[in-house]
C-alpha positions as CSV (number, residue, x, y, z in Angstrom):
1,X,154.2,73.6,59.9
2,X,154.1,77.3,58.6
3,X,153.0,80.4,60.4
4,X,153.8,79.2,63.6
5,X,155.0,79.8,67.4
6,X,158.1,79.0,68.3
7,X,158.9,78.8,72.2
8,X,162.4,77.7,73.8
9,X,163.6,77.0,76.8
10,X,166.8,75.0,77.8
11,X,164.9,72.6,78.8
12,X,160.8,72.1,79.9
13,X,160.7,75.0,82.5
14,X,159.8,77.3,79.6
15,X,156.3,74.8,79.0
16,X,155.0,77.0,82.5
17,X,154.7,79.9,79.8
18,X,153.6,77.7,76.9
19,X,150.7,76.7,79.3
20,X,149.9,80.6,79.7
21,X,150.6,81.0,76.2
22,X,148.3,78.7,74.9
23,X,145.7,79.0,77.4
24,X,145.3,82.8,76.3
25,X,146.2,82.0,72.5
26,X,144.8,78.3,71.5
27,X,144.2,78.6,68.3
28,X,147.3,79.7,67.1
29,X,150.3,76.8,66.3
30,X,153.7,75.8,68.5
31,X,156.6,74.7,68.1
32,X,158.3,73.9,71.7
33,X,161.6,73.3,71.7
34,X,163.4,72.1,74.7
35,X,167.8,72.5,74.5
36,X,167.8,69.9,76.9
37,X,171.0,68.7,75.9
38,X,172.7,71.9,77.4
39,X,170.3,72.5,80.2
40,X,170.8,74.4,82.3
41,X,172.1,77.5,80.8
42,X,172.2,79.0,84.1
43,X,175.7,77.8,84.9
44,X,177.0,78.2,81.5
45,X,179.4,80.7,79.6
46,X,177.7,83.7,78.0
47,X,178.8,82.9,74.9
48,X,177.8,79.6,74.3
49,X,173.9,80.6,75.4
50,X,174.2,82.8,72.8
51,X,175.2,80.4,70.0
52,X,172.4,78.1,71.8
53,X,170.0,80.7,71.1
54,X,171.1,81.9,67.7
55,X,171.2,78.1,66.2
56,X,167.4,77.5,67.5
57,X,166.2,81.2,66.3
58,X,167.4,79.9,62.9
59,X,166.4,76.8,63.3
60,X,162.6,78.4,63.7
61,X,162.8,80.4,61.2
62,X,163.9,78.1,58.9
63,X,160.2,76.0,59.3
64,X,158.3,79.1,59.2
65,X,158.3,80.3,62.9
66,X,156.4,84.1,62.8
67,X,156.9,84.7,66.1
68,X,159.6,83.5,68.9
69,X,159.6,83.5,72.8
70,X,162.2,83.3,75.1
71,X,160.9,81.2,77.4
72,X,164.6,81.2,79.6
73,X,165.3,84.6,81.6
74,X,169.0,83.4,81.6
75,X,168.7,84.0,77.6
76,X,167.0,87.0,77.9
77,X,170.0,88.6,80.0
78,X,172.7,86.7,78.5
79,X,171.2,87.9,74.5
80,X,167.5,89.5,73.4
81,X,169.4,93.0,72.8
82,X,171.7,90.7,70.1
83,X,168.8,88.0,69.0
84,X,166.5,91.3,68.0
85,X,169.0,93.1,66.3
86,X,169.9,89.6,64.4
87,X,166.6,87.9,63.3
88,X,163.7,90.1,61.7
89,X,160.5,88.8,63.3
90,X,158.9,89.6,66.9
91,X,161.1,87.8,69.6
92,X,159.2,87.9,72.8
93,X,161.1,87.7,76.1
94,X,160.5,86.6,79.8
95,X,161.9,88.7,82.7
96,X,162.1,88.8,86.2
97,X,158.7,90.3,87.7
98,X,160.6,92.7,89.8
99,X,158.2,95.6,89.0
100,X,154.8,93.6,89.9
101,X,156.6,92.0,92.8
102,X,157.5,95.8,94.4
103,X,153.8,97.1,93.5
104,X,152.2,93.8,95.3
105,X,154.4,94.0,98.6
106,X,153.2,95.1,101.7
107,X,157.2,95.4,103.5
108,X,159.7,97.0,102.3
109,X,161.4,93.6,101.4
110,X,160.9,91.2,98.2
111,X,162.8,87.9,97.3
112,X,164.1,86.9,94.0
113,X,164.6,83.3,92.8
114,X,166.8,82.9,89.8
115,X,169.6,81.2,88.3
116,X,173.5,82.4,88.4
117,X,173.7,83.9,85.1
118,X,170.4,85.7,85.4
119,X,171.2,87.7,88.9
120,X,175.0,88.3,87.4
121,X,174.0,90.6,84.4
122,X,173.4,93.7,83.6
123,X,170.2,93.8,82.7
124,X,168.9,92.3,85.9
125,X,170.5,94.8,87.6
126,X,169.2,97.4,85.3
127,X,165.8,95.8,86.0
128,X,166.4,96.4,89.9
129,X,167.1,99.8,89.4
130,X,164.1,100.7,87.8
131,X,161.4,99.2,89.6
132,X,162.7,98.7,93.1
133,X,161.3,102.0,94.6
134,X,163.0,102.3,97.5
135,X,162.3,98.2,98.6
136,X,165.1,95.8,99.2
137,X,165.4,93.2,96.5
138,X,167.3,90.1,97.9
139,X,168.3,88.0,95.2
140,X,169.0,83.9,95.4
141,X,170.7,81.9,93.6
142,X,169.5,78.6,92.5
143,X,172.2,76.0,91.8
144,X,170.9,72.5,91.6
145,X,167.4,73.5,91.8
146,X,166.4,73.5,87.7
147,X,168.6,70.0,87.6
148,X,166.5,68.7,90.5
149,X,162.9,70.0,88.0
150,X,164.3,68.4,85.0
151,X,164.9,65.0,86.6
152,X,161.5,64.8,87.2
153,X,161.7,65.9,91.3
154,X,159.0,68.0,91.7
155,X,157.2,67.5,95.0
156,X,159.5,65.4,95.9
157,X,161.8,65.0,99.7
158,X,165.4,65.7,97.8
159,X,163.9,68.9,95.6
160,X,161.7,70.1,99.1
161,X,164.9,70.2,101.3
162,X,167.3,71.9,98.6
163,X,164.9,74.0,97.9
164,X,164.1,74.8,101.5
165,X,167.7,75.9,102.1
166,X,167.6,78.0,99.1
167,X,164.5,79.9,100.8
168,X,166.1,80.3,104.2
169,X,168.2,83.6,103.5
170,X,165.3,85.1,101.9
171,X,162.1,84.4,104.2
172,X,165.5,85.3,107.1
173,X,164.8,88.9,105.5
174,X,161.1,88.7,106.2
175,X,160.2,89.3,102.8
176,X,156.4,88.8,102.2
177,X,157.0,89.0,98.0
178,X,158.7,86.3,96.1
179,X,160.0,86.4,92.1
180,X,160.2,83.4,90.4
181,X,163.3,84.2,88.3
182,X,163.4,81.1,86.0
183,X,160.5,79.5,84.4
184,X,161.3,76.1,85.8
185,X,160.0,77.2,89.4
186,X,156.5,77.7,88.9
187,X,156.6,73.6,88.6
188,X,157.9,73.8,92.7
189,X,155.5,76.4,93.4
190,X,153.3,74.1,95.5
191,X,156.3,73.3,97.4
192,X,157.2,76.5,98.1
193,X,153.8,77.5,99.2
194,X,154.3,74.2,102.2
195,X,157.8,75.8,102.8
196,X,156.7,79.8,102.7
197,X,153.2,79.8,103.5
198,X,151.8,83.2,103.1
199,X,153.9,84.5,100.4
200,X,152.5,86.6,97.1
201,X,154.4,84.5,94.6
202,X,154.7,86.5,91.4
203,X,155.5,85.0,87.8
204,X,155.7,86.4,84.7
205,X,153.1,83.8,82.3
206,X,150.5,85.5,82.0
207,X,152.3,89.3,81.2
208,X,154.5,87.2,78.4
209,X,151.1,85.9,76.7
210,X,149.3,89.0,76.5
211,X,152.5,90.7,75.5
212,X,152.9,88.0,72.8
213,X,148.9,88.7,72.1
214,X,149.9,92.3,71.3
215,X,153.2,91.7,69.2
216,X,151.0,89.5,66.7
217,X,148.6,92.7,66.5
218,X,150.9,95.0,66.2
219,X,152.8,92.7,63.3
220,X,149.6,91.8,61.6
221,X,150.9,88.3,62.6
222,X,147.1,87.5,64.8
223,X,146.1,85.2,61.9
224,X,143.8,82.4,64.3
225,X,143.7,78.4,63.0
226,X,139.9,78.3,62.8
227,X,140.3,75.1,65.0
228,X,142.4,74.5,67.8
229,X,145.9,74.9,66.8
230,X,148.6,72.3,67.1
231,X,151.8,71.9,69.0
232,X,154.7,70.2,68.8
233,X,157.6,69.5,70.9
234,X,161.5,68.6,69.8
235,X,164.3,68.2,72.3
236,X,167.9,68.0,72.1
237,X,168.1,65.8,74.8
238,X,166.7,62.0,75.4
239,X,163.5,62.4,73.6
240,X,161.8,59.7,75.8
241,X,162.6,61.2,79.2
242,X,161.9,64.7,78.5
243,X,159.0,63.4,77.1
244,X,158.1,61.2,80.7
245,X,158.8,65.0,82.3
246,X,157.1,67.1,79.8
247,X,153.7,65.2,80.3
248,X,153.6,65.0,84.2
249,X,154.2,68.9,84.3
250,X,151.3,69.7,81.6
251,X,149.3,66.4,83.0
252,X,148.8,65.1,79.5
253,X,150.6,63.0,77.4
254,X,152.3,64.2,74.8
255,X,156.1,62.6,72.7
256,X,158.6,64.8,71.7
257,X,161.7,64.4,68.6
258,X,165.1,64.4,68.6
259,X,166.9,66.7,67.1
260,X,170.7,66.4,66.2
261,X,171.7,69.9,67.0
262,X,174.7,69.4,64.8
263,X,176.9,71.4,67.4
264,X,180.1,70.8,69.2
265,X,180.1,72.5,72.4
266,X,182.2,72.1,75.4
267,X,181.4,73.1,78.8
């Protein structure tokens, strides 16, 4: 497959911006690739997301990939500055919707959901900074929560109560705003909503596909399939079972390949 669009995620949170993505974009070609092997990165030393990300850059652009998204805001802190600077093609990334999140709230108070490594860095801080405008941004944590998505939990009693204690500091604040920080928690957003009724729940798919939209214009990259275009999905992990998750969170059925990511790493 040449010409394509490659979209990763360490695991099959990033398919809530291939939805977006494709929605907008459908004639254009995918290639999905879930690390599922390693997910989450969340937890995981800086440095090995990095070599995560570098290895399935290149492994994109090996088959022809003319455009690549981060679908992981953990990745985009942890490494877009160095995966730009290293690969020569348009690599779209996913943040935090801090600054639509601010605009949107009514109080002076808006929540953040997001993995370790994301609320850690730099550039999430960076991204407070900028956009907060005199609001308080309380930020949460999520350990457990992606693990709990990628086993397949979703709407489930186990995911509802973690995730319920997760949301206590926050709606405690009386924040009327939330960010969904990682792009595994639109998949719990109906939970949520029974947990936090009321709440503007802000994430970034749709600003990543027109953004994506633009890139291909601006590259001269826009080049259409004059049918649908065609995806296809490869995992690190158990082919089978992210394949069992994959298809209940899209809600069609769909297989995915193994790949051997030929890499040694130790967490």
């Amino acid at each position: 497959m040449k010409d394509y669009i490659g979209i990763f995620d360490s695991g099959v949170g990033g398919l809530s911006l291939y939805r977006w993505i494709h929605q907008r974009l459908p004639d254009e070609h995918y290639l999905y690739f879930a690390d599922s092997k390693y997910a989450p990165y969340g937890d995981k030393p800086l440095a090995m997301v990095y070599r995560r990300c570098a290895w399935i850059c290149q492994y994109f652009i090996e088959r022809g990939a003319k455009a690549i998204v981060i679908a992981c805001n953990t990745a985009t802190a942890a490494c877009v500055n160095e995966l730009r600077q290293e690969f020569a093609l348009p690599i779209i990334a996913v943040e935090p919707a801090v600054k639509v999140a601010v605009e949107l709230a009514d109080s002076r108070a808006v929540g953040v959901l997001a993995t370790e490594n994301t609320i850690a860095s730099e550039r999430f801080r960076r991204l407070v900074q900028e956009h907060s405008r005199g609001k308080d941004v309380y930020m949460q944590a999520c350990p457990g929560l992606v693990e709990l998505i990628e086993a397949g939990m979703a709407g489930m009693p186990p995911l509802r109560e973690h995730l319920k204690a997760l949301l206590a500091p926050l709606i405690e604040q009386n924040i009327d705003t939330l960010v969904l920080g990682c792009t595994h928690y639109p998949f719990v957003l109906p939970d949520i909503a029974a947990l936090a009724p009321g709440l503007t729940i802000v994430e970034p798919g749709e600003a990543v596909a027109r953004q994506l939209e633009r890139q291909l214009i601006v590259f001269g990259l826009r080049q259409p399939s004059p049918e649908q275009g065609v995806t296809q999905f490869v995992t690190t992990g158990n082919a089978d079972h992210v394949a069992n998750i994959s298809s209940n969170l899209l809600a069609y059925q769909h297989s995915y390949t193994f790949i051997d990511d030929d890499m040694k790493e130790s967490f």
